[in-house]
Backbone as CSV, one residue per row, in Angstrom:
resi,resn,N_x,N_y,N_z,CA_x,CA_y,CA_z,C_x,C_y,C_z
1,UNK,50.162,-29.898,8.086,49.325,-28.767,7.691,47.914,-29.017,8.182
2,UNK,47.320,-27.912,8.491,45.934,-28.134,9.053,44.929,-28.422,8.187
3,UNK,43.694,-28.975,8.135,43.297,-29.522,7.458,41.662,-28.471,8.083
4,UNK,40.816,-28.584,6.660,39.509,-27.339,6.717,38.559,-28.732,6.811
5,UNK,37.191,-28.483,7.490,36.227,-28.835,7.621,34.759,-27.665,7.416
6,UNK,34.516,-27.597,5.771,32.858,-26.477,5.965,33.587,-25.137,6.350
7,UNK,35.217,-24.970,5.753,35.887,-24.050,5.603,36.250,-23.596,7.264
8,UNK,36.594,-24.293,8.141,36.716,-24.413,9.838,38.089,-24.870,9.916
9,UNK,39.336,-24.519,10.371,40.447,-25.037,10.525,39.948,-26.497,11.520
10,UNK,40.799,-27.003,11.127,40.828,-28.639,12.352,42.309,-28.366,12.876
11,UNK,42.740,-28.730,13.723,43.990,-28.902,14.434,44.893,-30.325,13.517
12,UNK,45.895,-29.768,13.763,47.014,-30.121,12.758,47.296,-31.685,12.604
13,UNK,46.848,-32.318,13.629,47.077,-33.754,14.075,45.849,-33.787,13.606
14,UNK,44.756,-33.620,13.277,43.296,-34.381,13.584,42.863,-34.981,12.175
15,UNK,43.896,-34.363,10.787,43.707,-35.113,9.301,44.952,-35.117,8.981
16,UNK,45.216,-36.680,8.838,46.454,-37.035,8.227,46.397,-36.873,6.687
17,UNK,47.600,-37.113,6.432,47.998,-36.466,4.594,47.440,-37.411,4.250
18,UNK,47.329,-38.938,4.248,46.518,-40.105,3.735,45.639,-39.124,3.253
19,UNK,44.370,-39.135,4.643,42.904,-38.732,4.703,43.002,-38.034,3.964
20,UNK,43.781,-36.727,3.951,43.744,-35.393,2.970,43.339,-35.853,1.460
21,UNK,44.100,-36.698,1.362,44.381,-37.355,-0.366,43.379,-38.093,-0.512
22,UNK,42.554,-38.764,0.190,41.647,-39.314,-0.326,40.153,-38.264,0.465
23,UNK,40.280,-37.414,0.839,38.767,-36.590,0.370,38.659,-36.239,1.912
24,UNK,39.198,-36.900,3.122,39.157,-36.616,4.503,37.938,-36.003,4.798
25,UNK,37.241,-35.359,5.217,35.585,-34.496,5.542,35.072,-34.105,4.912
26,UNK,35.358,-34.021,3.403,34.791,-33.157,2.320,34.445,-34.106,1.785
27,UNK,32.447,-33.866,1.358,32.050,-34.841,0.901,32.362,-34.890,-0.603
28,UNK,32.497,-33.761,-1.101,32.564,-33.690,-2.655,33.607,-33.736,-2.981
29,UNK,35.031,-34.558,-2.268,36.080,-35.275,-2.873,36.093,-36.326,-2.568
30,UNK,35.734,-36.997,-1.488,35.108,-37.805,-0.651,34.561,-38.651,-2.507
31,UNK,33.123,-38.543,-2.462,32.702,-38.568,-3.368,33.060,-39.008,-5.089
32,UNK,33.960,-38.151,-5.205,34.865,-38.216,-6.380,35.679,-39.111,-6.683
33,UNK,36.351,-39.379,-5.460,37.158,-40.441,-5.008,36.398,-41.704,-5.121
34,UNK,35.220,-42.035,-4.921,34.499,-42.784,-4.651,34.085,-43.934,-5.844
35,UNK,33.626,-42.667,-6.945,32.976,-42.698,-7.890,34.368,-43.016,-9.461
36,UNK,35.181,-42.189,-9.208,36.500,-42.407,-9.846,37.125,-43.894,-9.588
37,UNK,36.844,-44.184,-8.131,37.991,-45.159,-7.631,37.500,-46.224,-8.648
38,UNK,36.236,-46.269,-9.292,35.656,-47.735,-9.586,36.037,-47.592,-11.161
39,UNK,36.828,-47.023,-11.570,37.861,-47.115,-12.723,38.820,-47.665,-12.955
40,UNK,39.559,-47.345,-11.413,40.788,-47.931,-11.131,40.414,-49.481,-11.403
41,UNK,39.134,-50.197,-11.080,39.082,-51.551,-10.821,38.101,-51.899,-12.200
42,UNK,37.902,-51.223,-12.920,37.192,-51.368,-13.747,37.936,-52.185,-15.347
43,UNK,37.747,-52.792,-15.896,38.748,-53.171,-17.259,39.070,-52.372,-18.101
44,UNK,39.884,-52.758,-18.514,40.066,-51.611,-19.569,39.169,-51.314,-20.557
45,UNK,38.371,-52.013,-21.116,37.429,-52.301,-21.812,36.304,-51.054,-21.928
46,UNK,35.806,-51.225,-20.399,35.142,-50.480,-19.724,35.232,-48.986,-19.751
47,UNK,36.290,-48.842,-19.237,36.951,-47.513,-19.366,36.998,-46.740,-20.306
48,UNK,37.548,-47.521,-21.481,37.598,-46.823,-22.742,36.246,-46.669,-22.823
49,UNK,34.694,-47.220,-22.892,33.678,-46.985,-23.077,33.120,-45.407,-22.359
50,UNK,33.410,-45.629,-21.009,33.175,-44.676,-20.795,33.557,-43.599,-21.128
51,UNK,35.128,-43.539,-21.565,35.635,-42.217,-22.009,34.525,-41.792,-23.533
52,UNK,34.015,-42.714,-24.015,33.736,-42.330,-25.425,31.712,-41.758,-25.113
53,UNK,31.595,-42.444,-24.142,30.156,-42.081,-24.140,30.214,-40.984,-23.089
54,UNK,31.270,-40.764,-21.851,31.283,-39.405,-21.608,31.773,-38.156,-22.306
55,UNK,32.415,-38.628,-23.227,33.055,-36.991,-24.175,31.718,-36.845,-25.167
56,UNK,31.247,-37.977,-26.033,30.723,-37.783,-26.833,29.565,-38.491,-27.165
57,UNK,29.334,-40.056,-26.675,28.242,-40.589,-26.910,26.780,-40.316,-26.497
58,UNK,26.698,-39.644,-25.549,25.875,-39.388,-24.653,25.055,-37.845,-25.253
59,UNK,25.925,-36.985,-25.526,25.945,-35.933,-26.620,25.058,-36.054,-27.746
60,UNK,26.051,-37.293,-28.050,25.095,-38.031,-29.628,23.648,-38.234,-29.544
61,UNK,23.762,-39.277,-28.575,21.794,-39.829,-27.749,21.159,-38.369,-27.695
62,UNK,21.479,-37.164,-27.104,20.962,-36.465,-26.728,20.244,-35.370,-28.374
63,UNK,21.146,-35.090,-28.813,20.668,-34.912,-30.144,19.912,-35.536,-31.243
64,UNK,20.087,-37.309,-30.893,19.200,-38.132,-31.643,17.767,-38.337,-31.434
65,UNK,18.152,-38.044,-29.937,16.190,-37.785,-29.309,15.708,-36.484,-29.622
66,UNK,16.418,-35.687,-29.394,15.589,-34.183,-30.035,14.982,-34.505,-31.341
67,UNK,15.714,-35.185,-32.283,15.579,-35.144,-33.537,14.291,-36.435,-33.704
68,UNK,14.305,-37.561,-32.825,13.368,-37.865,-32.555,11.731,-37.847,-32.177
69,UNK,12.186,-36.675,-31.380,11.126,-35.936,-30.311,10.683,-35.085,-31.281
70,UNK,10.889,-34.676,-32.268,10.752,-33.745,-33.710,9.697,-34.258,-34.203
71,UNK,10.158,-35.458,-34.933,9.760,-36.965,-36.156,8.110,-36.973,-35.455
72,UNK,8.123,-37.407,-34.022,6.850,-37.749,-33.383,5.909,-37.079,-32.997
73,UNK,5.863,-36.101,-32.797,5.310,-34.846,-32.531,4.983,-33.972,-33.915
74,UNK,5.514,-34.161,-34.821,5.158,-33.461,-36.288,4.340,-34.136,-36.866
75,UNK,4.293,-35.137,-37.026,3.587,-36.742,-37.744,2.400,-36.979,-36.565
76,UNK,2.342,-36.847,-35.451,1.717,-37.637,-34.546,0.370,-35.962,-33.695
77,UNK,1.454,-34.971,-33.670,0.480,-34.364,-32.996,-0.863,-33.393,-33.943
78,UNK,-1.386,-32.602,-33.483,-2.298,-31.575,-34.101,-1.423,-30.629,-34.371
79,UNK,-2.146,-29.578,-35.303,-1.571,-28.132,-35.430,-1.020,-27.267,-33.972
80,UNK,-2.020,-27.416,-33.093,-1.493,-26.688,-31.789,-0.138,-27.299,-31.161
81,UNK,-0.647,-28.762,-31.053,0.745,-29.058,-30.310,1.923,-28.891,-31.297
82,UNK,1.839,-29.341,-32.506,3.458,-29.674,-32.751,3.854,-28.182,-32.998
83,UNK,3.089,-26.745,-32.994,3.455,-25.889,-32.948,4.108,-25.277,-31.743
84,UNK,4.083,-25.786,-31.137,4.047,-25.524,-28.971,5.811,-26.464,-29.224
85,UNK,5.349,-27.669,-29.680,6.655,-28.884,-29.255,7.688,-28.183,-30.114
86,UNK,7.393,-27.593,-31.373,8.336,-27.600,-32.164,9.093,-26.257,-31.428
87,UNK,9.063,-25.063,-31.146,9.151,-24.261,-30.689,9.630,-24.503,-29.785
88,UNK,9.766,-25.895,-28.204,10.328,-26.043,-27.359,11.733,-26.325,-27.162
89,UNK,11.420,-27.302,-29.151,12.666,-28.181,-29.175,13.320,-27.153,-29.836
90,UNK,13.293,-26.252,-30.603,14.287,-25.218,-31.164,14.829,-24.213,-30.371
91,UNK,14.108,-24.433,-28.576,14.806,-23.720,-27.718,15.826,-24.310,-27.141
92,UNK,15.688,-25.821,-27.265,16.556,-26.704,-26.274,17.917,-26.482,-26.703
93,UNK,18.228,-26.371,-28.105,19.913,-26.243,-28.212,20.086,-24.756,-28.043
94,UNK,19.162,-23.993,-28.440,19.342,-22.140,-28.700,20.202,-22.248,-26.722
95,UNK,19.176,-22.792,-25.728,19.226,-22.400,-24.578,20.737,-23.111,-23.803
96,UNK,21.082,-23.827,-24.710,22.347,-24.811,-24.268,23.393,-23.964,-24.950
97,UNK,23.296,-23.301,-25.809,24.382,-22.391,-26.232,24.422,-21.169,-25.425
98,UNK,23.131,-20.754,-24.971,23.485,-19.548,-23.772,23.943,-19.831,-22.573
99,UNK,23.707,-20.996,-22.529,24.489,-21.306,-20.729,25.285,-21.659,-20.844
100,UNK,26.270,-21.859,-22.051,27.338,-22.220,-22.261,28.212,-21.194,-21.946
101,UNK,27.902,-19.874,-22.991,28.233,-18.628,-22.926,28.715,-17.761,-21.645
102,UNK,27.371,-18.510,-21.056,27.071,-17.600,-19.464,28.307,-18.364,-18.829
103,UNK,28.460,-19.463,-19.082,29.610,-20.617,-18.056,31.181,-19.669,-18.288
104,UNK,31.617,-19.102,-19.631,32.705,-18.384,-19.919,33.228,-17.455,-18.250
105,UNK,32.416,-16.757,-18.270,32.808,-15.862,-17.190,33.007,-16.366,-15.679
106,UNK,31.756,-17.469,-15.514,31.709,-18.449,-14.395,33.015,-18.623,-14.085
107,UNK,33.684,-19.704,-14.869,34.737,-20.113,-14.803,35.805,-19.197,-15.075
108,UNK,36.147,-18.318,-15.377,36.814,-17.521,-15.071,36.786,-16.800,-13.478
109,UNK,35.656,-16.538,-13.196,35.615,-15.583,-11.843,36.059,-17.129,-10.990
110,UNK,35.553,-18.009,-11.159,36.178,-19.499,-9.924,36.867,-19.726,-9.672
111,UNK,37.721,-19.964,-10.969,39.089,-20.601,-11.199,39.388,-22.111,-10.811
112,UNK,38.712,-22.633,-10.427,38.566,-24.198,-9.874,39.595,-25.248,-10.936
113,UNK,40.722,-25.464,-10.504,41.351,-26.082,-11.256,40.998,-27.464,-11.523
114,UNK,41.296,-28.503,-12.605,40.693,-29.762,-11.807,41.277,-30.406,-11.549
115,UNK,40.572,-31.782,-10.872,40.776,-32.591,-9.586,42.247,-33.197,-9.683
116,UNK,42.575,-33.710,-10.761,43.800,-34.451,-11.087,44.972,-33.399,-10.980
117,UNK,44.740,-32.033,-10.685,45.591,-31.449,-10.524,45.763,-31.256,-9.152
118,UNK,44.897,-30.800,-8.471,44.725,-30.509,-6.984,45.340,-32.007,-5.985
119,UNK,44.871,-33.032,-6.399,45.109,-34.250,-5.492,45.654,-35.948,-6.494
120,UNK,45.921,-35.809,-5.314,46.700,-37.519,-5.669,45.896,-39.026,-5.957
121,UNK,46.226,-39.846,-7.038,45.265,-40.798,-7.071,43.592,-40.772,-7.740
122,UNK,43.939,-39.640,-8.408,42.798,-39.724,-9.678,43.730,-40.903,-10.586
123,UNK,42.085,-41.424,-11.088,42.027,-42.277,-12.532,41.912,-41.173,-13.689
124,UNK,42.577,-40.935,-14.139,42.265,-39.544,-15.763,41.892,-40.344,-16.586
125,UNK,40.717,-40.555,-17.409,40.749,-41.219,-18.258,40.830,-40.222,-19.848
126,UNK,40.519,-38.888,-19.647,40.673,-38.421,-20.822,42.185,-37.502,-20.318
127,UNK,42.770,-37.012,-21.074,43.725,-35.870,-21.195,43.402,-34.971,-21.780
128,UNK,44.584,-34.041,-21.673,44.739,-32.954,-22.030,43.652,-31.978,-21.750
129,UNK,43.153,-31.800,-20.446,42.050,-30.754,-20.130,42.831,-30.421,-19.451
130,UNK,43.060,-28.846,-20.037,43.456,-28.072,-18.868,42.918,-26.598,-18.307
131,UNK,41.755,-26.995,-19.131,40.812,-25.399,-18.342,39.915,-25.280,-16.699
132,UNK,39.634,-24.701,-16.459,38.912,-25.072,-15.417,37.923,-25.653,-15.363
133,UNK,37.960,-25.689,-14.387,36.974,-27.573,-13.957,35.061,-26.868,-13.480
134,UNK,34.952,-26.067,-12.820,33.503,-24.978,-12.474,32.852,-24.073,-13.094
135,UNK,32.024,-24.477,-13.766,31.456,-25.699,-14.287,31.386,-26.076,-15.286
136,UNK,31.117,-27.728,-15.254,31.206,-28.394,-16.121,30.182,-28.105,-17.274
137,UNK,31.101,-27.757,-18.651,30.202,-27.175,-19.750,29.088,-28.458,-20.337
138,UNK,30.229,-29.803,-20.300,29.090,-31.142,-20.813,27.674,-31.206,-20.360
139,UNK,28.093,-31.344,-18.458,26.992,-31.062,-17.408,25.737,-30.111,-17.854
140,UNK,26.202,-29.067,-18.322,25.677,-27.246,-18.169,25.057,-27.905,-19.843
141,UNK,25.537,-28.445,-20.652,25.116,-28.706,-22.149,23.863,-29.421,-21.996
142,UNK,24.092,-30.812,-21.305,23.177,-31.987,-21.281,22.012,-31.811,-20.454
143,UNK,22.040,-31.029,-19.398,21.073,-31.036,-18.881,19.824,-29.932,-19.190
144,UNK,20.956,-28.842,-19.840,19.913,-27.454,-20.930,19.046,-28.617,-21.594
145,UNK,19.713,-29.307,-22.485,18.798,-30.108,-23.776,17.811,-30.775,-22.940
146,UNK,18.228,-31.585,-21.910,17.501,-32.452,-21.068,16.234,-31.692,-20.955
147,UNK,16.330,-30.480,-20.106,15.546,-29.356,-19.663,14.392,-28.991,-21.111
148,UNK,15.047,-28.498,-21.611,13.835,-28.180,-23.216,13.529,-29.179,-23.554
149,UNK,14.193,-30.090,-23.514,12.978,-31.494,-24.298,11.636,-31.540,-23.040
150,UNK,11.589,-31.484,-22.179,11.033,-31.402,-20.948,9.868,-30.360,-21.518
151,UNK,10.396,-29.369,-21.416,9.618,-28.085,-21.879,8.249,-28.530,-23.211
152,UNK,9.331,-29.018,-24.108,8.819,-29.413,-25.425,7.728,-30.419,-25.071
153,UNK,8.305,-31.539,-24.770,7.642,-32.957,-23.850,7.778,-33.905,-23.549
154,UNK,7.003,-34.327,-22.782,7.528,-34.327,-21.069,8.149,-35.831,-21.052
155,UNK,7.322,-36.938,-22.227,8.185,-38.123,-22.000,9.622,-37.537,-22.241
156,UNK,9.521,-37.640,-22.908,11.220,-37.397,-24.104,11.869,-36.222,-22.981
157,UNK,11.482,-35.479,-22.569,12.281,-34.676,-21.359,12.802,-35.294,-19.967
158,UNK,12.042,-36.175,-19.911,12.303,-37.204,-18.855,13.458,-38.216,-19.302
159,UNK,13.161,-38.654,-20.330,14.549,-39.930,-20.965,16.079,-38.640,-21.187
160,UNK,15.529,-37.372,-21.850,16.834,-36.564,-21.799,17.137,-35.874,-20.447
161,UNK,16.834,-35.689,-19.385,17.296,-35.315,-17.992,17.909,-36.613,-17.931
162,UNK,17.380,-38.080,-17.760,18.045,-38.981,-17.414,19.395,-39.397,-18.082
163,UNK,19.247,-38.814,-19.433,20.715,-39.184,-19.951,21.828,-37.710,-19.473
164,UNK,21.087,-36.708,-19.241,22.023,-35.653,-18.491,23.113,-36.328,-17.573
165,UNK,21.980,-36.656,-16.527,22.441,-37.468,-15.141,23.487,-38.481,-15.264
166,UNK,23.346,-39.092,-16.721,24.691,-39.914,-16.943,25.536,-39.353,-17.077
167,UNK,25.389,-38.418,-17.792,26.406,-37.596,-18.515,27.427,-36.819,-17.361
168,UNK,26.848,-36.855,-16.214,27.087,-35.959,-15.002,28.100,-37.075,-14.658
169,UNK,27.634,-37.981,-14.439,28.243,-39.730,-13.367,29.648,-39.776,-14.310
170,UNK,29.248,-39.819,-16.029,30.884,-40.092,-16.745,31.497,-39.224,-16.301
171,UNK,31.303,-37.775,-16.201,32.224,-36.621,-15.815,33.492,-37.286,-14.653
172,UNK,32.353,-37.728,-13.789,33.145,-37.921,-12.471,34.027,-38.884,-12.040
173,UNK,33.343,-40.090,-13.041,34.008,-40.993,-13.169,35.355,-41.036,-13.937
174,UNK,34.893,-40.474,-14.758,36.436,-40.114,-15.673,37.384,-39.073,-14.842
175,UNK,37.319,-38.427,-13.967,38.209,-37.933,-13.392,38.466,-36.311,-13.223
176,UNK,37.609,-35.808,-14.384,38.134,-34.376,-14.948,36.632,-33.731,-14.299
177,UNK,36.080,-34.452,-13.540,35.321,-32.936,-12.743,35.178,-33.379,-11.382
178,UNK,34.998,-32.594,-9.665,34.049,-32.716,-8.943,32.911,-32.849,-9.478
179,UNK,32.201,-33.388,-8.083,30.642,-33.797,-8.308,29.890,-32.296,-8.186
180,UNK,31.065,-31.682,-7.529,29.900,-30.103,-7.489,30.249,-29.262,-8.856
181,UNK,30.935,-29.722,-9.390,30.773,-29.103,-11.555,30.089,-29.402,-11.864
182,UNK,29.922,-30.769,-12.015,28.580,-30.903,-11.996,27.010,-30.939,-11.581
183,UNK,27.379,-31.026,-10.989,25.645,-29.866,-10.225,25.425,-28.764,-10.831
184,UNK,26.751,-28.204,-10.323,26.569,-26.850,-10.585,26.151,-26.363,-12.206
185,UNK,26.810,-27.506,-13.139,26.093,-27.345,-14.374,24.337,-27.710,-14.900
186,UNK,24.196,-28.843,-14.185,23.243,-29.408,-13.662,22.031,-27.766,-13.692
187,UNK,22.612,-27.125,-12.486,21.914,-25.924,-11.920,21.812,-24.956,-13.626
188,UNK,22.257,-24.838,-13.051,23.079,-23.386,-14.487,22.199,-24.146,-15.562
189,UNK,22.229,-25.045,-16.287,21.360,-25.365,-17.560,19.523,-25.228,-17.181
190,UNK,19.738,-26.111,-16.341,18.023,-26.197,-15.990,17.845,-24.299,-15.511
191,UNK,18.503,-23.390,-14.719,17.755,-22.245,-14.528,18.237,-21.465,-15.693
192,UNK,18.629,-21.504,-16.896,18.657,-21.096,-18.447,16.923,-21.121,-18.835
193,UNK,17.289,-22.357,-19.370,15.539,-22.990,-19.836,14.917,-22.202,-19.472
194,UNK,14.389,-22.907,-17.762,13.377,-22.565,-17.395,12.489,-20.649,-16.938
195,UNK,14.222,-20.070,-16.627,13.970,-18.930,-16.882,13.655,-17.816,-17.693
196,UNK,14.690,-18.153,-19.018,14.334,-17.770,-20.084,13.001,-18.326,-21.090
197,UNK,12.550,-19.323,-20.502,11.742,-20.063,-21.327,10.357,-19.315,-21.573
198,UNK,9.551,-18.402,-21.243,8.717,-17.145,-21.438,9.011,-16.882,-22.237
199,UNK,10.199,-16.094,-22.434,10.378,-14.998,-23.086,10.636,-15.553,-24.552
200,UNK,11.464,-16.603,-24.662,12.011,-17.419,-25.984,11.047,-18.178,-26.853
201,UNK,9.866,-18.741,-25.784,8.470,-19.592,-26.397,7.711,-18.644,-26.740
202,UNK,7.582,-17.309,-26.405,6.959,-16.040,-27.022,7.942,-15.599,-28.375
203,UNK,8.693,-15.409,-28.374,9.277,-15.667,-30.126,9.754,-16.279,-30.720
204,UNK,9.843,-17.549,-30.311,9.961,-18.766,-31.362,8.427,-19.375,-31.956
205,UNK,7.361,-18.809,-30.728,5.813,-19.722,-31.275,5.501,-19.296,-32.632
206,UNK,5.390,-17.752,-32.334,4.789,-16.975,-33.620,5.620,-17.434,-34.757
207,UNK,7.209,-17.737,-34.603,8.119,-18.244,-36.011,7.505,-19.377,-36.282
208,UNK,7.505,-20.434,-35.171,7.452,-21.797,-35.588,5.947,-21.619,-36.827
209,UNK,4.725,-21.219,-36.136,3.185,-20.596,-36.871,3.639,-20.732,-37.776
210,UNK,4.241,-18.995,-38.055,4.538,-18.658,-39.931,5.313,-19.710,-40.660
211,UNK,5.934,-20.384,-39.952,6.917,-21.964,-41.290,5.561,-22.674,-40.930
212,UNK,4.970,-23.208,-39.981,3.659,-24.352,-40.440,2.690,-23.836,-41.539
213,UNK,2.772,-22.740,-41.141,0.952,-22.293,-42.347,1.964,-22.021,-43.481
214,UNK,3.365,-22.065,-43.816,3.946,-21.660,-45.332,4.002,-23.331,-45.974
215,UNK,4.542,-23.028,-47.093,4.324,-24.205,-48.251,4.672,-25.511,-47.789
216,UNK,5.817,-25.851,-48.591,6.826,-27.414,-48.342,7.563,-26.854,-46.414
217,UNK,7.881,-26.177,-46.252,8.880,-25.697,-45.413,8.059,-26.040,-43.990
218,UNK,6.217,-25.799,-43.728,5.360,-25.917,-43.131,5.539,-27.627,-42.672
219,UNK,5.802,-28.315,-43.839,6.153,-30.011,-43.107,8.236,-30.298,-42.450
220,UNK,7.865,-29.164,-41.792,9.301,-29.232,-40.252,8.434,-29.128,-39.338
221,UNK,6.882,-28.666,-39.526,6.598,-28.348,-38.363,5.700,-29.435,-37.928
222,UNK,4.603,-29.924,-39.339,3.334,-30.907,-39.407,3.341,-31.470,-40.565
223,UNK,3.553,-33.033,-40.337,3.449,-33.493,-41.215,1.561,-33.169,-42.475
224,UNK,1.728,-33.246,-43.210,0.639,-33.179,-44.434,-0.452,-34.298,-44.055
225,UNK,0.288,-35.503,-43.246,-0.258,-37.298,-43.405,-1.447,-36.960,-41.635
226,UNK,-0.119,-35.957,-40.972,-1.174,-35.601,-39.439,-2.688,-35.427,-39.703
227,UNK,-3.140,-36.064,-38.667,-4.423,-35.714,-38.531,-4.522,-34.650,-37.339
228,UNK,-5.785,-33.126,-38.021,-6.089,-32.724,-36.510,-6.457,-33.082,-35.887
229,UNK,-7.539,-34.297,-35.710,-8.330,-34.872,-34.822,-7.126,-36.616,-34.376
230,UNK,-5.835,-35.949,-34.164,-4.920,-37.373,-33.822,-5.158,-37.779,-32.335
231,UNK,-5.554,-38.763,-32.409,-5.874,-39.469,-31.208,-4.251,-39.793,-30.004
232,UNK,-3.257,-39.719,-30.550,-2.437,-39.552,-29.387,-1.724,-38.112,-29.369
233,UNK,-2.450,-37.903,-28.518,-1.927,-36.298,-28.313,-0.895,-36.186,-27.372
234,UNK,0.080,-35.605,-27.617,1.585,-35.245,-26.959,1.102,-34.069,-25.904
235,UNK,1.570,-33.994,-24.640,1.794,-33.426,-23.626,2.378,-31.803,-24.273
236,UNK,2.555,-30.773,-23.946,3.455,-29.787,-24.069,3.410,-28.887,-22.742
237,UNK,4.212,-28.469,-21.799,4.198,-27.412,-20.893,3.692,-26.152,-21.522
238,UNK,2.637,-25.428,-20.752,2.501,-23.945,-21.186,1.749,-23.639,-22.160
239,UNK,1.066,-24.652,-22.486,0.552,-24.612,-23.720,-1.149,-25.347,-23.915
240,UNK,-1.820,-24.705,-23.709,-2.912,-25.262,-23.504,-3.779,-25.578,-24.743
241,UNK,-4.276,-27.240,-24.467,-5.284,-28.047,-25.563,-7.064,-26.932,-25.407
242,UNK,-7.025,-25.877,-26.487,-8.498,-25.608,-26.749,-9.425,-27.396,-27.178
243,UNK,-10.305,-26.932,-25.972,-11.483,-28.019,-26.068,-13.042,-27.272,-25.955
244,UNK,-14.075,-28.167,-26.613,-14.824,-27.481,-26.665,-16.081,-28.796,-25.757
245,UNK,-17.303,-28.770,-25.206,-18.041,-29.872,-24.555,-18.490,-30.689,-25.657
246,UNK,-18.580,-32.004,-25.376,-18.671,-33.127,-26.589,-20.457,-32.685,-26.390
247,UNK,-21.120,-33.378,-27.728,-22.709,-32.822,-27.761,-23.218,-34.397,-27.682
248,UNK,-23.460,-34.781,-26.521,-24.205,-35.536,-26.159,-23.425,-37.180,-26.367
249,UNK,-22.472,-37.233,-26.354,-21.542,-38.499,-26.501,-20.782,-38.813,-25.356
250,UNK,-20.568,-37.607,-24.805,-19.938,-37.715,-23.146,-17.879,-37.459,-23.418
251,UNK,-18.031,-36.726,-24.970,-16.473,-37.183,-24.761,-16.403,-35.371,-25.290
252,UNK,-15.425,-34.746,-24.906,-14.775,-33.499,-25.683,-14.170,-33.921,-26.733
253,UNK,-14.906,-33.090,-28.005,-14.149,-33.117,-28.974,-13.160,-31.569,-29.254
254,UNK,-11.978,-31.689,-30.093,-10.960,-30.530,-30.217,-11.844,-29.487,-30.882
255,UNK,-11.446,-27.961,-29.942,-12.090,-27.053,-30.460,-11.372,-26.954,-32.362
256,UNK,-12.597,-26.403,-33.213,-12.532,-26.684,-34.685,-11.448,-25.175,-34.888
């Protein structure tokens, strides 16, 4: 059978069934193969780890830092910021449930079966998946959160993109996605966020406001112990520190 190159027939002799099976010109089985194969040689030990921190551990981290990224920013920042952060981080899961949503139809119009079905010599380390493989919802999950913590700030958005990126590598490694599901979720989460992110930080700010200035309910947003004048001030995208010129000390102090 002839074998495709960048969707180009090749002549019938020019990819043997071997090559075929292990990824032959296509980098993104190529790839898969690559990244999977080091399972095959991996201990068992290992393996099982990964299955648990790609289905779910990684998931876990990712929610423990939001909830983190919360704690530090409520306690640590001013009224402006943790009103800005808090508001980012209550977009990060809102925005991981819409690209989830949006993924429903994706994968339906694709149909991309996955890999362990299509070809020979996958490592499976999880079972029983049998929906389609484009795209990957974990991918499309981890990297939304990744993305709004980002939004929210910027350290803690940086440590959650990076645990995305793992989250992407277990996919592949475990067997149950191409590397382009994941991207492609990769894609799909980060242009959620960032697109919707206007429109969602315009009505979540004004909510987050009304719970800070209300009673007990106001410390989700700022802690009571915060100082306005807190000397480590948290980063936030989009959100600008009012300053006013320091009077003769050489330093800006926070507009009052």
């Amino acid at each position: 059978m002839a074998g495709l190159v960048w969707g180009f027939p090749l002549a019938e002799s020019t990819v043997s069934p071997l090559t075929q099976s292990r990824g032959g010109s296509d980098p993104d089985l190529g790839l898969l193969y690559d990244i999977n194969g080091l399972a095959k040689d991996a201990p068992s030990w290992l393996d099982r780890t990964m299955e648990f921190v790609g289905e779910y551990g990684i998931m876990l981290a990712l929610v423990l830092l939001v909830l983190w990224c919360w704690w530090s920013v409520r306690r640590r920042g001013t009224a402006e910021d943790s009103v800005g952060a808090v508001a980012g981080l209550v977009w990060a899961p809102l925005a991981a449930g819409i690209a989830l949503l949006i993924n429903i139809p994706i994968r339906g119009f694709v149909e991309r079966p996955r890999p362990f079905l299509d070809h020979q010599g996958i490592e499976v380390l999880v079972s029983g998946k049998t929906d389609y493989s484009f795209v990957s919802d974990h991918a499309t999950m981890a990297m939304a959160v990744g993305a709004g913590l980002f939004v929210a700030h910027r350290r803690f958005g940086l440590a959650g993109i990076g645990l995305a990126l793992a989250e992407g590598f277990c996919r592949v490694y475990m067997g149950v996605h191409y590397p382009t599901d994941v991207v492609g979720g990769f894609a799909l989460g980060t242009a959620v966020v960032l697109l919707l992110a206007p429109l969602a930080l315009a009505l979540l700010t004004p909510l987050v406001s009304a719970v800070a200035a209300s009673g007990r309910a106001g410390r989700l947003v700022r802690s009571r112990r915060a100082s306005p004048f807190a000397a480590d001030r948290h980063e936030t995208l989009g959100i600008p520190e009012p300053r006013t010129e320091g009077s003769g000390t050489g330093e800006n102090d926070l507009a009052a």
